[in-house]
SERO-4910 file (N, C-alpha, C, O; in steps of 0.05 Angstrom, whole numbers):
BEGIN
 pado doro    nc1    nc2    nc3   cac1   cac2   cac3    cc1    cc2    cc3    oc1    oc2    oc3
  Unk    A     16    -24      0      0      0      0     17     25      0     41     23      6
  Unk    A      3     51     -7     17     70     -9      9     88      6     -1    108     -4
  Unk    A     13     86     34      6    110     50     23    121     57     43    110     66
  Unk    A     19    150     55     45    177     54     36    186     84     13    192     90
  Unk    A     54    187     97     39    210    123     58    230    118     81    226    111
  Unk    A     46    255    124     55    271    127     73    291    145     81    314    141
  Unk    A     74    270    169     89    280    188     80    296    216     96    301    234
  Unk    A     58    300    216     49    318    232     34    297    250     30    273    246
  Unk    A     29    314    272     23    292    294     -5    284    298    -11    268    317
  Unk    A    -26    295    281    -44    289    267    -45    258    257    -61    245    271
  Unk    A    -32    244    236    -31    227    230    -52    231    193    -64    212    184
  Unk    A    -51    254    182    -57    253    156    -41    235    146    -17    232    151
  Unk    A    -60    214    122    -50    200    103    -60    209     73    -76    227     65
  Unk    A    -45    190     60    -55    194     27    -55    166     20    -37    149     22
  Unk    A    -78    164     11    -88    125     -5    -79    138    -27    -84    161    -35
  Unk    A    -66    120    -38    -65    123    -77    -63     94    -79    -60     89   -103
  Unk    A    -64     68    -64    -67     44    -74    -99     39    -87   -119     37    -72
  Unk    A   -100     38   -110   -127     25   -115   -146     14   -106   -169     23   -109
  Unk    A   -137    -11    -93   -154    -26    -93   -162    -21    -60   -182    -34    -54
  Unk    A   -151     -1    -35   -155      9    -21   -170     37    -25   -182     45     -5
  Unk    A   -171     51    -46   -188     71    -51   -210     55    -64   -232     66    -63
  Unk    A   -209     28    -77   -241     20    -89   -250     10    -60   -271     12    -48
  Unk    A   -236      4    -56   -254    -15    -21   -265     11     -3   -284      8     13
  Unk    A   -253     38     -8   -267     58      9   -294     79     -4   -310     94      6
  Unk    A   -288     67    -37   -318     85    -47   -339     64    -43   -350     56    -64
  Unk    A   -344     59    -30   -365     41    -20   -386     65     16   -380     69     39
  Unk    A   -409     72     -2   -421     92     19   -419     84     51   -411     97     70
  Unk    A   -428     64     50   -424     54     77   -399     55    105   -396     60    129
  Unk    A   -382     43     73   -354     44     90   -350     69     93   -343     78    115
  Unk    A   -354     86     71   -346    120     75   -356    131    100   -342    144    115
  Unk    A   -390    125    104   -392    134    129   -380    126    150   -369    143    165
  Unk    A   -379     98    156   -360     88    175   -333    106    188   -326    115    210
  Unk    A   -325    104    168   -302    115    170   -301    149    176   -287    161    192
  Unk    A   -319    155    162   -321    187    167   -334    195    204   -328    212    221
  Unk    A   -357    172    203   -356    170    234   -345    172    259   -351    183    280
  Unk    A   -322    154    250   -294    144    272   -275    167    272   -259    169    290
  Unk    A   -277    191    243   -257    209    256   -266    223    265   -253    232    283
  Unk    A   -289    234    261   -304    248    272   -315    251    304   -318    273    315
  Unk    A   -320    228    314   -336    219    336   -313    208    345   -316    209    369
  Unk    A   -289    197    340   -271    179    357   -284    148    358   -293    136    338
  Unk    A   -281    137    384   -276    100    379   -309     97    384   -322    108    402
  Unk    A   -320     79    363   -346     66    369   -346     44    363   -333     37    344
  Unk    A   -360     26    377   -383      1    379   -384     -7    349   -381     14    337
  Unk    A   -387    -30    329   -406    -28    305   -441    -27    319   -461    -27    304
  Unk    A   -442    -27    339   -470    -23    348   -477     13    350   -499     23    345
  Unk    A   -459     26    356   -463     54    358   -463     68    330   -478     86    323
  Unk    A   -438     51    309   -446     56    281   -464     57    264   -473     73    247
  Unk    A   -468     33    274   -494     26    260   -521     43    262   -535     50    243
  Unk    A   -528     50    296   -544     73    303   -540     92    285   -556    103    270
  Unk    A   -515     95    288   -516    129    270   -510    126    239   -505    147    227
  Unk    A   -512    103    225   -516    111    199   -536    101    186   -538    101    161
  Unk    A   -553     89    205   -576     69    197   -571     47    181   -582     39    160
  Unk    A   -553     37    194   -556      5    189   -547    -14    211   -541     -6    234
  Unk    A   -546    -42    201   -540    -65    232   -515    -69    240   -496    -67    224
  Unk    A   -512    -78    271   -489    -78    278   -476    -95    266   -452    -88    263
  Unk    A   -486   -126    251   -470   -142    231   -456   -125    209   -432   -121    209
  Unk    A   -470   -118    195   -466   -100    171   -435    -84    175   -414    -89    165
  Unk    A   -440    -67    191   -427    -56    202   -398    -64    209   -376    -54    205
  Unk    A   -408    -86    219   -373   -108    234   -364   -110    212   -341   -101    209
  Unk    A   -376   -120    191   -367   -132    161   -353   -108    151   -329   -107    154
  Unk    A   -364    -91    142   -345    -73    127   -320    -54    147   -301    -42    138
  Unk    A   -328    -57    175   -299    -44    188   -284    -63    188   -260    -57    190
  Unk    A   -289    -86    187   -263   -106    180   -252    -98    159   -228    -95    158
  Unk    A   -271    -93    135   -253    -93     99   -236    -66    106   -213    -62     97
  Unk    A   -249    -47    122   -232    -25    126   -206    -28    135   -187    -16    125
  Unk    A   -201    -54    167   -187    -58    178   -157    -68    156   -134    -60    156
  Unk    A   -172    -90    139   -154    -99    117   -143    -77    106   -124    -84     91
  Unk    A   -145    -48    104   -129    -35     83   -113    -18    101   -100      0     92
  Unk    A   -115    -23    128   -102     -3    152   -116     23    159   -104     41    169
  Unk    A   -143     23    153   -164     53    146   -176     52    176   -186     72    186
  Unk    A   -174     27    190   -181     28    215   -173      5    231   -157    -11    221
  Unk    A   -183      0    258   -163    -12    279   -183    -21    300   -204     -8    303
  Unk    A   -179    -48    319   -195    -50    329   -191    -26    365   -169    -21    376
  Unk    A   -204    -22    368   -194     -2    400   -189    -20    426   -177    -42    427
  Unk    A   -198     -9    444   -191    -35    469   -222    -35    486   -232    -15    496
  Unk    A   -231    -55    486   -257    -68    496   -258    -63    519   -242    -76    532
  Unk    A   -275    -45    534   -284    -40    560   -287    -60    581   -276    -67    601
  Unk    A   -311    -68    565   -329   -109    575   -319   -119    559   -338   -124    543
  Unk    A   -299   -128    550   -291   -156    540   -310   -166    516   -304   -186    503
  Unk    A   -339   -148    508   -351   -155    496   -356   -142    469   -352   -154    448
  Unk    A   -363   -118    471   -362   -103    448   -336    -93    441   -321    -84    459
  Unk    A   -328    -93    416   -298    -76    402   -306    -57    403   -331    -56    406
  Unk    A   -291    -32    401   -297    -22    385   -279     -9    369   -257    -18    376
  Unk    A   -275      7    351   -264     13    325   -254     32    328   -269     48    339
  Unk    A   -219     47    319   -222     67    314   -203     77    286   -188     60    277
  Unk    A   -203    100    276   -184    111    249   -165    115    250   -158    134    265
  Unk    A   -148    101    239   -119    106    236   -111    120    233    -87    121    238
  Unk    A   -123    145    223   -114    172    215   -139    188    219   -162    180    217
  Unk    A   -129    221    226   -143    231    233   -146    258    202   -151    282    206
  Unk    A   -143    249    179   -156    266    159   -131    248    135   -110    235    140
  Unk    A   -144    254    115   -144    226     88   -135    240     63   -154    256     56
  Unk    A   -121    241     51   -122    254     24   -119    227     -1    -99    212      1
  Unk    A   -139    224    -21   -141    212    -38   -128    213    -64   -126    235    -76
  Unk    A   -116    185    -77   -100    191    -96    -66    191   -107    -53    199    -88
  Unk    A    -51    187   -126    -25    193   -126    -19    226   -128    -32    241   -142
  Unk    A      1    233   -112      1    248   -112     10    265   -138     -2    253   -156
  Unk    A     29    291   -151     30    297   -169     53    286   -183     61    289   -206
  Unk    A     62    274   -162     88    264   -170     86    232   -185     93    222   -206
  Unk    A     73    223   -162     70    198   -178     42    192   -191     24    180   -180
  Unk    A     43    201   -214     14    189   -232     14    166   -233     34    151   -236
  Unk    A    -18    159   -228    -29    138   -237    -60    131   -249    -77    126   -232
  Unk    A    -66    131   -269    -89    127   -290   -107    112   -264   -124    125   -252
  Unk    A   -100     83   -257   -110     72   -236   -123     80   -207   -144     72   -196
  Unk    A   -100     99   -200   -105    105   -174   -114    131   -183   -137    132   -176
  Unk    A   -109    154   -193   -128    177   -202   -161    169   -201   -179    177   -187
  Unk    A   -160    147   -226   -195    145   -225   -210    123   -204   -234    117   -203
  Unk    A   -189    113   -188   -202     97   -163   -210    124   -146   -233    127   -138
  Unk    A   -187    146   -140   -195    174   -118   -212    187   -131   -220    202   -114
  Unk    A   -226    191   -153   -238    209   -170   -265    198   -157   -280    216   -147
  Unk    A   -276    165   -155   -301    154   -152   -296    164   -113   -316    172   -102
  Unk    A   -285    163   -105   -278    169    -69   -293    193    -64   -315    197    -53
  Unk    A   -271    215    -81   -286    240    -87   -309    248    -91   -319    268    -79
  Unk    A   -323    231   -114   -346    245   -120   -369    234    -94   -389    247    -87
  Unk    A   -363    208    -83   -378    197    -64   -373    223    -34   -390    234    -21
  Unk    A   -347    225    -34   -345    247     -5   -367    272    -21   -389    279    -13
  Unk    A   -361    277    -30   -377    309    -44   -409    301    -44   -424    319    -37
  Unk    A   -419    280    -49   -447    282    -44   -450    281    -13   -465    298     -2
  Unk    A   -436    259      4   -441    264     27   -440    293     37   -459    306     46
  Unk    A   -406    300     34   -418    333     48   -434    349     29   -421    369     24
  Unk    A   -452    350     19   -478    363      9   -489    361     19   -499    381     28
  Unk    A   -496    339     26   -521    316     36   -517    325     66   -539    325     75
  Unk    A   -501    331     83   -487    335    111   -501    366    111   -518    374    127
  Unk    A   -488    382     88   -490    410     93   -524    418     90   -533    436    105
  Unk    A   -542    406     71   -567    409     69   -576    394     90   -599    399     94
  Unk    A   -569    379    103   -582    377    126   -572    395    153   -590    397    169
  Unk    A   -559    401    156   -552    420    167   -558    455    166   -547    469    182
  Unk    A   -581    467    142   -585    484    136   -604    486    153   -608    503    170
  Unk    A   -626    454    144   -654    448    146   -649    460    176   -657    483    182
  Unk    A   -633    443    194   -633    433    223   -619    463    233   -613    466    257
  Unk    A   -616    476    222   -600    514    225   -619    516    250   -607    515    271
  Unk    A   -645    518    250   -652    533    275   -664    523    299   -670    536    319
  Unk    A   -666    487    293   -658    484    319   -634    472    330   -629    450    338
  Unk    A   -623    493    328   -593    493    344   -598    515    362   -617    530    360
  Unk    A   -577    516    385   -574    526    408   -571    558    394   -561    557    371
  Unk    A   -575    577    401   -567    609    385   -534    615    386   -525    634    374
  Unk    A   -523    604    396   -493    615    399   -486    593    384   -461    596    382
  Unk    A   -494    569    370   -491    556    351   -495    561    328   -477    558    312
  Unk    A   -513    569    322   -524    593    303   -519    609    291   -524    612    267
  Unk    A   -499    630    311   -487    645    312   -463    643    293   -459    655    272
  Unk    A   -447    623    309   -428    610    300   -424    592    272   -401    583    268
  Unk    A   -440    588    259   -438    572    236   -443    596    214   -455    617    217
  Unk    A   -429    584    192   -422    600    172   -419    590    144   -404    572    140
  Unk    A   -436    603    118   -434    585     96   -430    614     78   -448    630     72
  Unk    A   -405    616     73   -394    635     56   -377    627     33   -360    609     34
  Unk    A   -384    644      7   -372    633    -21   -353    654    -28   -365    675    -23
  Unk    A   -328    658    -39   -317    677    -46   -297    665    -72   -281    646    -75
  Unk    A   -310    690    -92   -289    684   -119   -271    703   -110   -275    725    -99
  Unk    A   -250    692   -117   -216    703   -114   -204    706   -141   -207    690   -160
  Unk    A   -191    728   -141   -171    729   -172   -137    724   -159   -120    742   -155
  Unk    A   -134    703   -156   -106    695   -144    -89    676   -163    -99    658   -177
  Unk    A    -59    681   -162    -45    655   -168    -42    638   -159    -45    635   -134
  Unk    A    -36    617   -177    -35    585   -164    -19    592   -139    -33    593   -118
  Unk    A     10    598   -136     11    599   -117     10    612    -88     22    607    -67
  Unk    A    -14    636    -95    -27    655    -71    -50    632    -64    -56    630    -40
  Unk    A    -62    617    -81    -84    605    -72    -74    579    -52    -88    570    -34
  Unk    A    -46    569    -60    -36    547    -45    -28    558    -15    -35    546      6
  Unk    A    -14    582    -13     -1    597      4    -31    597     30    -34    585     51
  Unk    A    -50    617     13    -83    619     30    -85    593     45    -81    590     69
  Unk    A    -94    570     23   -102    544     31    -83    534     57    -93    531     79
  Unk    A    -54    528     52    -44    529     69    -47    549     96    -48    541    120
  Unk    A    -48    570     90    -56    582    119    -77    579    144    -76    580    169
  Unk    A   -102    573    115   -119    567    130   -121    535    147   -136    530    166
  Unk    A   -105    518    138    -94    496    147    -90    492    174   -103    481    192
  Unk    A    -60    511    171    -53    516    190    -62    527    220    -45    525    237
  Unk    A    -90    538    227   -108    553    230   -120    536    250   -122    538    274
  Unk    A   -129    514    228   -155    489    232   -141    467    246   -152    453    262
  Unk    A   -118    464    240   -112    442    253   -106    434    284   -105    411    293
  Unk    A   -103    458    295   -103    456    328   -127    442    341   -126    429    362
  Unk    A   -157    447    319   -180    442    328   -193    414    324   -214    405    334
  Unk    A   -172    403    305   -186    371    299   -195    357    320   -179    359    338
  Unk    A   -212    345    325   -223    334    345   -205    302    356   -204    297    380
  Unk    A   -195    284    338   -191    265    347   -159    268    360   -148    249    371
  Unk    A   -149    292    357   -121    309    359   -117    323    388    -98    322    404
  Unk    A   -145    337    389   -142    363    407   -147    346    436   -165    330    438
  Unk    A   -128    353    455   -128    340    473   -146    344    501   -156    324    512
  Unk    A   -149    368    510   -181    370    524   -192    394    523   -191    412    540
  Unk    A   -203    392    506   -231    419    492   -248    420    520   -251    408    541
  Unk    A   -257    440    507   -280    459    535   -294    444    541   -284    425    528
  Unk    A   -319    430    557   -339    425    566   -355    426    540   -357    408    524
  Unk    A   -363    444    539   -388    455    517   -380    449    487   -399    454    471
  Unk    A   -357    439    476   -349    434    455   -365    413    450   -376    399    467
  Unk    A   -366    409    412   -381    398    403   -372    390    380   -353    403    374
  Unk    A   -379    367    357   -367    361    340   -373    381    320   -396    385    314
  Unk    A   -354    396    308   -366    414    278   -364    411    258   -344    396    262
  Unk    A   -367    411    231   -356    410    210   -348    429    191   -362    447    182
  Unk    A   -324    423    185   -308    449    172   -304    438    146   -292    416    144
  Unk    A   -314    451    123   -305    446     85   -294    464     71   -309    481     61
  Unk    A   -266    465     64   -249    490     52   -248    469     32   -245    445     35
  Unk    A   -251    483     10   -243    481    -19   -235    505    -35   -245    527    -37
  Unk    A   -212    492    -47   -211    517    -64   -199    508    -93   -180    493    -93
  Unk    A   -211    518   -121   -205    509   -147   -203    528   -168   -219    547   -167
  Unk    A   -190    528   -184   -184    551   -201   -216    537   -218   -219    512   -220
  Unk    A   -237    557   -230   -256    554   -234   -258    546   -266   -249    559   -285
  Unk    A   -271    524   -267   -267    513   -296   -283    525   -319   -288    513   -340
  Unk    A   -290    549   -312   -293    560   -331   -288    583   -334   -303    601   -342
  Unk    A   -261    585   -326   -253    609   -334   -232    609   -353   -212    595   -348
  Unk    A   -231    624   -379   -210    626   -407   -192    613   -405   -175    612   -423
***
């Protein structure tokens, strides 16, 4: 397999093995997985709760996950339930620029387009659910679009900054947040716009 970490104490990886990015465009596993970094170590019974499906189901595909190193079993309270957690705490899909690959490009491309409907699907539900939230939650959330006239490399420089920024706050990282903290979700993208000349 080809996992790059990047060094940081985070534990970011990059899949560009194939057949580890086809085993993760699978919705299920995606949520799975997107679960465990999110939420930290669960049950396949608590998974299952939260993505609507069974705790079997569930066992089954965090194993196929386990097979590609995408996750891990945790340490059992009661001796009875596992539970699961992510080997990494944020994922980048794909070879990188250096090393092309036809294969592993369009294995991350199907990853991609599966993450991008989920966070749609995450963020429209989250519009819906805008007001009943707490008001200083409310407050706090933010869905802003901005066209930029930047160079490639002002836009990498930004992206990176804002990186840098976000990353104190990862949840499965940050070591003891307030009381009142809560899981959030943060989506920076940024693309030179394909239709422009």
């Amino acid at each position: 397999m080809s996992f790059i970490s990047d060094g940081t104490e985070e534990r970011r990886t990059r899949i560009s093995d194939p057949r580890a990015l086809r085993a993760l465009a699978h919705p299920l596993r995606l949520a799975l997985l997107e679960r465990l970094m999110a939420f930290g170590e669960q049950t396949a019974a608590q998974c299952a709760e939260a993505v609507g499906s069974t705790a079997s189901n569930c066992s089954y595909h965090l194993r196929a996950l386990a097979r590609f190193g995408l996750v891990e079993p945790g340490e059992s309270t009661d001796g009875r339930e596992r539970p699961w957690r992510s080997t990494s705490t944020g994922l980048e899909f794909g070879p990188s620029d250096a090393e092309p690959s036809s294969a592993s490009a369009a294995a991350a491309r199907a990853v991609d387009e599966l993450t991008l409907a989920r966070e749609e699907e995450l963020t429209r539900e989250a519009l819906i659910r805008h007001h009943d939230q707490p008001a200083e939650w409310r407050t706090a959330e933010a869905n802003h679009t901005y066209a930029l006239r930047v160079t490639p490399s002002e836009l990498e420089q930004l992206v990176g900054e804002i990186d840098r920024l976000v990353r104190p706050y990862i949840g499965l990282t940050r070591g003891t947040p307030p009381d009142d903290a809560a899981v959030a979700y943060m989506r920076v993208i940024a693309f030179r716009n394909p239709r422009s000349p």
